[in-house]
Phi, psi and omega in degrees: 000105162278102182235157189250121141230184173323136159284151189260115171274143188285076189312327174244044161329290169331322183261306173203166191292188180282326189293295194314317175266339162303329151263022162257345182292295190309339175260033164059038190285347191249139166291107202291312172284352189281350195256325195276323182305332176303318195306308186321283183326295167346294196265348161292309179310288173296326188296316191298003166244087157166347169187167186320140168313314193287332136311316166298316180283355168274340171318320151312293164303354170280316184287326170216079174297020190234355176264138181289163154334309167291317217262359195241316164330285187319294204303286175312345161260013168288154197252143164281173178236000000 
């Protein structure tokens, strides 16, 4: 069966390549919320040089309208482990 899907964009370019992660995405190798809290911290990090955290973070909530305020707050000041 030959088919086209979607490309998967890569959140962790910085770290590794699109082949490397397009084939571990497809065996299902990544933790699906742990890739969007990275992508969040990412993209909370660059919007704060040019603006307020409370401004980013509703910026962030237009792109994942299902996370609360708090809860995307949290994500982006979490300290790793």
């Amino acid at each position: 069966m030959n088919y086209q899907s979607k490309p998967i964009e890569n959140p962790l370019r910085d770290l590794i390549d699109d082949k490397t992660f397009e084939d571990l995405y497809r065996h299902n190798l990544f933790n699906e919320k742990a890739l969007r809290d990275y992508k969040i911290r990412r993209m909370f990090k660059d919007m704060r040089r040019f603006m307020s955290a409370g401004d980013a973070i509703d910026k962030i909530r237009e792109e994942y309208p299902y996370l609360q305020f708090d809860t995307v707050r949290k994500i982006v000041y979490q300290i790793n482990k």
